[in-house]
Structure formats: C-alpha cells, structure tokens
C-alpha positions as CSV (number, residue, x, y, z in Angstrom):
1,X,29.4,97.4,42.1
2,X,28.7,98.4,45.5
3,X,28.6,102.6,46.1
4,X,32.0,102.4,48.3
5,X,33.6,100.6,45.4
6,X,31.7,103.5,42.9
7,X,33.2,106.3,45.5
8,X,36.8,105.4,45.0
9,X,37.0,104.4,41.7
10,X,35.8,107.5,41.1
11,X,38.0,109.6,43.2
12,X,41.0,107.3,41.6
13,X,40.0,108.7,38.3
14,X,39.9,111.9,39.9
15,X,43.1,112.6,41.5
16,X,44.6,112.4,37.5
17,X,43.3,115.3,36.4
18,X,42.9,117.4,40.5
19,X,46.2,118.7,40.4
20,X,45.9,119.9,37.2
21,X,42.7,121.3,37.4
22,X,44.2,123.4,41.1
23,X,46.4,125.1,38.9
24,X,43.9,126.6,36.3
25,X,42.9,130.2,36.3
26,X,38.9,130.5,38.2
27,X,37.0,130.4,35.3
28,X,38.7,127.1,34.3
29,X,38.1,125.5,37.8
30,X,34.7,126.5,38.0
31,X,34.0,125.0,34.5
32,X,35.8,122.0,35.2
33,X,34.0,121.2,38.6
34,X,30.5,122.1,36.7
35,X,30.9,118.5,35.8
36,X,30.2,117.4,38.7
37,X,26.8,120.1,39.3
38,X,26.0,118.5,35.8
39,X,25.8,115.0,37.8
40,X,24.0,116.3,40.6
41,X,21.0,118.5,38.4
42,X,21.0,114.6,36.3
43,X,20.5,113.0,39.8
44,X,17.8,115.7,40.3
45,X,15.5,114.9,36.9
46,X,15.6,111.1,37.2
47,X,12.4,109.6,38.2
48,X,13.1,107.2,41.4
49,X,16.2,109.3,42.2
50,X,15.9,110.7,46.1
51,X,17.5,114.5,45.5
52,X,14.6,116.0,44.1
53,X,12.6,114.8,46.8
54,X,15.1,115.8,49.5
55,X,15.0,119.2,48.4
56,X,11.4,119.6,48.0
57,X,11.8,118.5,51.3
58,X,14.0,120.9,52.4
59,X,12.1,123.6,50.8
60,X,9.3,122.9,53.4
61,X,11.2,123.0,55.9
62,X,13.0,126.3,55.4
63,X,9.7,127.6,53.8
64,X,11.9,128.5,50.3
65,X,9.5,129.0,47.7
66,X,11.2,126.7,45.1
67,X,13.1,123.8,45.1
68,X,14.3,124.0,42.0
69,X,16.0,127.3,42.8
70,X,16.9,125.9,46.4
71,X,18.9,123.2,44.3
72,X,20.5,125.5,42.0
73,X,22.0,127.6,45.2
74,X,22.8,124.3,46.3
75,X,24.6,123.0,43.0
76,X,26.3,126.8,43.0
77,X,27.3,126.7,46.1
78,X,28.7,123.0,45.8
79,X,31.0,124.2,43.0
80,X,32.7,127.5,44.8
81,X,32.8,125.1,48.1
82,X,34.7,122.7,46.0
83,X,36.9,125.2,43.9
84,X,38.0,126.5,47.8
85,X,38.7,122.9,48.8
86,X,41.1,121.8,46.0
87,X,42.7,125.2,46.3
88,X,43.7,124.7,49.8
89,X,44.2,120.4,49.1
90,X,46.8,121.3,46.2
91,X,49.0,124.2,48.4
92,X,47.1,127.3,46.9
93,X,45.0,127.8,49.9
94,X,46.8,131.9,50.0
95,X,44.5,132.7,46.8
96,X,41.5,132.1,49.3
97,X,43.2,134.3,52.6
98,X,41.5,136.9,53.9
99,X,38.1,135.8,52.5
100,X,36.6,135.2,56.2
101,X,34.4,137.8,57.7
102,X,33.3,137.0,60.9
103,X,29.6,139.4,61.0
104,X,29.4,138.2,65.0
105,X,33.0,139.0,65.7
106,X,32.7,140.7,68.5
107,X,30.9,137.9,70.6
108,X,33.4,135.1,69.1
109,X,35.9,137.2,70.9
110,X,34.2,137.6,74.4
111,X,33.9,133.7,74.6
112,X,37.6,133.6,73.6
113,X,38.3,136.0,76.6
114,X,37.0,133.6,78.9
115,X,38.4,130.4,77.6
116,X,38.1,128.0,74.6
117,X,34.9,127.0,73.0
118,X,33.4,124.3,70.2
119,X,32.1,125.3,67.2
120,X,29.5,122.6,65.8
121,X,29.4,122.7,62.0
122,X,27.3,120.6,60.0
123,X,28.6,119.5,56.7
124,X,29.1,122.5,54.4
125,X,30.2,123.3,51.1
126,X,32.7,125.6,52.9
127,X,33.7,124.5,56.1
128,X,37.3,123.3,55.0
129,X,38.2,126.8,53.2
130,X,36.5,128.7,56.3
131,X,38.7,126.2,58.9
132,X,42.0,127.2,57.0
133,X,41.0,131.3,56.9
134,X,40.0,130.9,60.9
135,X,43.0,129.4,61.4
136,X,44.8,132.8,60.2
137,X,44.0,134.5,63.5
138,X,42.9,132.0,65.9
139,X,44.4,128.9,67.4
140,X,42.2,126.5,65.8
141,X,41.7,122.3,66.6
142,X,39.8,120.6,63.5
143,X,38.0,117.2,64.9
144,X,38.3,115.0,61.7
145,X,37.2,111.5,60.6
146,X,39.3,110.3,58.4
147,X,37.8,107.6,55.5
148,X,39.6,104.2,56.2
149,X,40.1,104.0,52.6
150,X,44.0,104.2,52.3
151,X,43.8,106.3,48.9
152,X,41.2,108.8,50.0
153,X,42.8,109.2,53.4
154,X,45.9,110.3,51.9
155,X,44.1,112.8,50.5
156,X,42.2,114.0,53.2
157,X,45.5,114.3,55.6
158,X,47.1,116.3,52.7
159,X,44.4,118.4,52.4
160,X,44.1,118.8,56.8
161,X,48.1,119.6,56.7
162,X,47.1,122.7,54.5
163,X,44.8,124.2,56.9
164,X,47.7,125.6,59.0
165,X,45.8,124.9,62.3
166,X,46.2,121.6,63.9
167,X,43.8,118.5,63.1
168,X,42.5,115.1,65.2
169,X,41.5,112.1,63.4
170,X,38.9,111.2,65.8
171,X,38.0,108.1,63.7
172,X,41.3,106.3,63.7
173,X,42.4,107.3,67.2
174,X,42.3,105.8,70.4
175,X,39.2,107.4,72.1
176,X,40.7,107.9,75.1
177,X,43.6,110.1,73.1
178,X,40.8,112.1,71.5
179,X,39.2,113.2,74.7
180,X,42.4,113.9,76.4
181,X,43.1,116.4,73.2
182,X,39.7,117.5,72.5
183,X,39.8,119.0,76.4
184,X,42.9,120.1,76.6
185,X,42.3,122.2,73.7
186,X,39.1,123.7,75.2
187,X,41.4,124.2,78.2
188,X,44.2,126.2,76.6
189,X,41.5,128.6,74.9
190,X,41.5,127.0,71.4
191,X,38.3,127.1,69.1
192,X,37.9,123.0,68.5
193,X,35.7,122.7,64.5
194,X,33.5,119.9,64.8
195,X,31.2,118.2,62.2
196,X,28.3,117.4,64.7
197,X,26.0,116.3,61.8
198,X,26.3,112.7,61.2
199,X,23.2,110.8,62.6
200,X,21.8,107.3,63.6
201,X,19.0,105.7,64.2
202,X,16.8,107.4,67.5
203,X,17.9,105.4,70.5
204,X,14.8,103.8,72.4
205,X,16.3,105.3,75.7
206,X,16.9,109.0,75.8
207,X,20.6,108.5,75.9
208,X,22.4,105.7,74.6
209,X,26.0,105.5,76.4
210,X,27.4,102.4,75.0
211,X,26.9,104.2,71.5
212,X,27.3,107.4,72.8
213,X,24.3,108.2,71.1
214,X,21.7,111.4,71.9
215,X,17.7,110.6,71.4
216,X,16.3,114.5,70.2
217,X,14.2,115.8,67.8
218,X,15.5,117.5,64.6
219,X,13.0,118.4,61.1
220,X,9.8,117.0,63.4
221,X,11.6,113.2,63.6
222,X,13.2,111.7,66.5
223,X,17.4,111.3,65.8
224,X,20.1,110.1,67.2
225,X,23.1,112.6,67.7
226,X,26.2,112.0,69.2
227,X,26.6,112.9,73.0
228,X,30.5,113.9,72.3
229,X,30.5,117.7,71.7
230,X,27.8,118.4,74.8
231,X,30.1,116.4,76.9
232,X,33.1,117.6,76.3
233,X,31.8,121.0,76.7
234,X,30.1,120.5,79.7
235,X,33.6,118.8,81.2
236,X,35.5,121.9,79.8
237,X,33.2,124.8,81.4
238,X,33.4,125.7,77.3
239,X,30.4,127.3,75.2
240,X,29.1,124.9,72.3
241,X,28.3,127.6,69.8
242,X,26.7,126.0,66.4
243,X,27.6,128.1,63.2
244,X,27.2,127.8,59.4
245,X,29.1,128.9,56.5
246,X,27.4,130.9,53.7
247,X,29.2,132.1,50.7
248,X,28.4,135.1,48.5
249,X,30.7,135.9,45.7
250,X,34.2,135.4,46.4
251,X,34.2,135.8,50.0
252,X,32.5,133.3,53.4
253,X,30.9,134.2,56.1
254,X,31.0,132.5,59.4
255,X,27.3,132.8,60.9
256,X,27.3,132.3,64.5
257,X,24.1,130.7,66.7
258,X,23.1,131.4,70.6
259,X,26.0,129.7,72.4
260,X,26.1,128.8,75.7
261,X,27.7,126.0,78.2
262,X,25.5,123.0,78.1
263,X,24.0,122.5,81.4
264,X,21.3,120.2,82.5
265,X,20.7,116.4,81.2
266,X,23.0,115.4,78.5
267,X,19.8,115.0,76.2
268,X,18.6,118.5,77.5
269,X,22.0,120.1,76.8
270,X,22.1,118.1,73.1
271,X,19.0,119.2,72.4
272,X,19.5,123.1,72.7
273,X,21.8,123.0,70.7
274,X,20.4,120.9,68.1
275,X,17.4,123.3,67.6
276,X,19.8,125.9,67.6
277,X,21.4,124.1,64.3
278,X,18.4,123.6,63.3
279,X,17.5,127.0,63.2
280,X,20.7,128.0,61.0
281,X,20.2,125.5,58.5
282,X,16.8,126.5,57.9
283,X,17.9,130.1,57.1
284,X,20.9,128.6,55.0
285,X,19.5,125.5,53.3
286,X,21.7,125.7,50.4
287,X,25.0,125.7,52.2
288,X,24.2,122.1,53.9
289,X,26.2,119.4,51.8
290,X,24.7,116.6,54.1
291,X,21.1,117.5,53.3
292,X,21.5,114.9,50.8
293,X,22.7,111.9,53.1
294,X,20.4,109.0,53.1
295,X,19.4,109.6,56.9
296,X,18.8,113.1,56.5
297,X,17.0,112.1,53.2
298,X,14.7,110.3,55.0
299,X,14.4,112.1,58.2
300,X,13.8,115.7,55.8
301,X,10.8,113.7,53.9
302,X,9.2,112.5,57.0
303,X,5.3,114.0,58.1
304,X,6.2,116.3,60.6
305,X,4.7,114.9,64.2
306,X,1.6,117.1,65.1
C-alpha cells in the first residue's frame, strides 16, 4: 500500500474516535494524542528509519546538544500543537483564546500602520491555533492548500471555517483568483499567513518562472522556494516578515524576524528572507513540523558546502 493510501486510511480510522476525543477534559486529550508521539519515538528507534537521522541532523544545525532531547521537545510539542488543532477543528477553539502573546507587538503594529504585510510561516505544530488567536484582533487572510483528497479536505475546510478570519485555497483555485485576493488583501492592510516552507528540487537557472520556483541556499544546500510570497510583496509595497510559533505551557508565542519589503532580484529578495527563516528555526528547532519531510530530510543531512 502506497503512503497516500496509508495517510487516509489512517485519518478514516481517525475521524471515529476525533470528535470524541475534542470533547475530553486536557489530560484525556493529551493521553489520547500520545499515541501518536508513541508512533513517532518508534519511528525514531528503528534502524533504516530517516527521523533519527533528521534530527541528529537538525541538532547540528541549530548546535542543540542532544537529539534525543531535540526530539522529545519535538514529540511534546507535536502533541500540545495537535491538542490546539482538534480543539479549534471540533468548535472548541474559545478554550484556546487569549493564549497569543505577541513579545514584538509593538513592531507588528507599526507595519500595520503603514499598510498590510505577509507573514511567512513554516510548518509548525502551532500555526493553526496561533492563526485562529491572531485572528481575535487583526484582520487576518490564511493562504491554504487544501489536500485533493475529498475526505481529508472536508476536514481541513471545517477546521479553516473555525479560525474566524478568512481563508484561500491556493491549491484548488484559479491562480489568477489567488493573486487578485492575495493583493488585495495586502492592499486593504490585512496580515496574509503563509506556509512558505514546501520545497523542490534547486532550479539550474536562478529563477525558474514557468515553475515559479526560487534557486537559494537554505541548511548549506541549494533549494528551490517558491517565488510567490516575494512577489506579491514586492507588487503590494507590503513587508514579508518570517515568524515562528513556540509554545511554552499553555500559552504561544508569535516570534517575529527582520521584515522588510523585498527589493532587488526576485532571487535576492527570496533569499533574505530565507536566511532570515532560517535563522528562526535554528533557534526554535522543535517547533518545525516539516523538519521531518523527505526534502528537508535530505537537504538537513547534506555536508554543508565549505
């Protein structure tokens, strides 16, 4: 069985028990979703298995002194993510409310006085639960890419609908619809969420346009990233400001980079900003769900070019 097939026979099984699970007191939830950190620290011990070596990986890079307790942050902070998700998914996103603190307020505000800007995110544990608390005081654009599985995108437009700001299914859309919202968004002063984290193979060329696709360097290895965010915030007069999300207890944190309007070359631009990302995930390593992709796998294990 092929891992697409794995994925939603597994999320089939599931969606029995989610709703059910949602509506247990924390201590319930957070046992119930251990299951899943029980899968993950079983993916870590088994010889041939890529997560161990990811993380030792990642460990390098972010000079943490253990992977092993890298991972554990990283299986802890999988669960609370999680629990925050399913909360908001099943219509009990007001137990997480007012969890948000914002350390760089100040500066979030002074770009809003000027205009709209885009926030790049990579994939985090607690992007979807920080989203839905940003939304609570801002107006807020989420840039989504819906799965094209039917099931699963169900789900996932359920669990957007909760977030009380609006959302854009960049995936399914006409591109020329996305654009025309993505700008007029940064136009009318919104704060536009994107997942800028998803990478391809380096282009040859430094920019690819008929794949939209971004040759920089990222971990030591060349990577392609997609041109779209430094383009549409170039067109806009808008700052790109990268950010993570790093829980502590019961509350999250949005952790602002430098931002600034991308000027120059578009692989100029896409770089700066890159690094910039960089930069936060090194200092947060155990908030970056995607660290375990494939492509970021490979990319984190590469020898670092002298």
């Amino acid at each position: 069985m092929g891992f697409a097939a794995t994925k939603d026979r597994t999320f089939a099984a599931y969606e029995k028990v989610s709703g059910w699970i949602a509506r247990r007191p924390a201590p319930v939830r957070r046992a119930a979703y251990g299951i899943f950190g029980a899968a993950l620290w079983t993916a870590y011990v088994l010889p041939g298995n890529l997560v161990r070596p990811t993380m030792q990986a990642l460990a390098r890079h972010a000079d943490h002194p253990s992977p092993t307790r890298l991972f554990r942050g990283f299986v802890r902070k999988f669960i609370a993510g999680t629990d925050g998700t399913e909360q908001v998914r099943h219509g009990f996103g007001a137990s997480i409310d007012g969890s948000l603190t914002i350390p760089d307020k100040a500066r979030l505000d002074s770009y809003l006085a000027q205009g709209g800007l885009f926030l790049a995110l990579p994939h985090l544990h607690a992007t979807l639960a920080m989203t839905r608390c940003l939304a609570q005081s801002y107006d807020v654009l989420a840039v989504v890419s819906l799965t094209r599985n039917e099931n699963r995108a169900a789900a996932q437009k359920a669990l957007y609908s909760q977030v009380d700001g609006d959302f854009l299914d960049a995936r399914n859309e006409e591109p020329a619809a996305v654009a025309r919202q993505i700008l007029k968004a940064l136009k009318s002063g919104k704060i536009v969420v994107g997942t800028v984290d998803r990478i391809q193979k380096a282009p040859e060329a430094p920019v690819d346009r008929a794949r939209d696709v971004v040759r920089v360097e990222a971990f030591g290895q060349p990577v392609g990233f997609g041109g779209w965010p430094t383009r549409f915030a170039a067109k806009a007069g808008a700052p790109l400001v990268p950010a993570v999300v790093a829980q502590e207890g019961n509350g999250i944190s949005l952790i602002l980079g430098h931002g600034a309007v991308p000027e120059g070359d578009l692989q100029e631009a896409t770089q700066a900003w890159v690094s910039e990302l960089e930069r936060l995930l090194e200092a947060y390593p155990e908030e970056w769900a995607f660290s375990l992709d494939k492509h970021w796998s490979r990319t984190l294990q590469a020898p670092v070019s002298a």
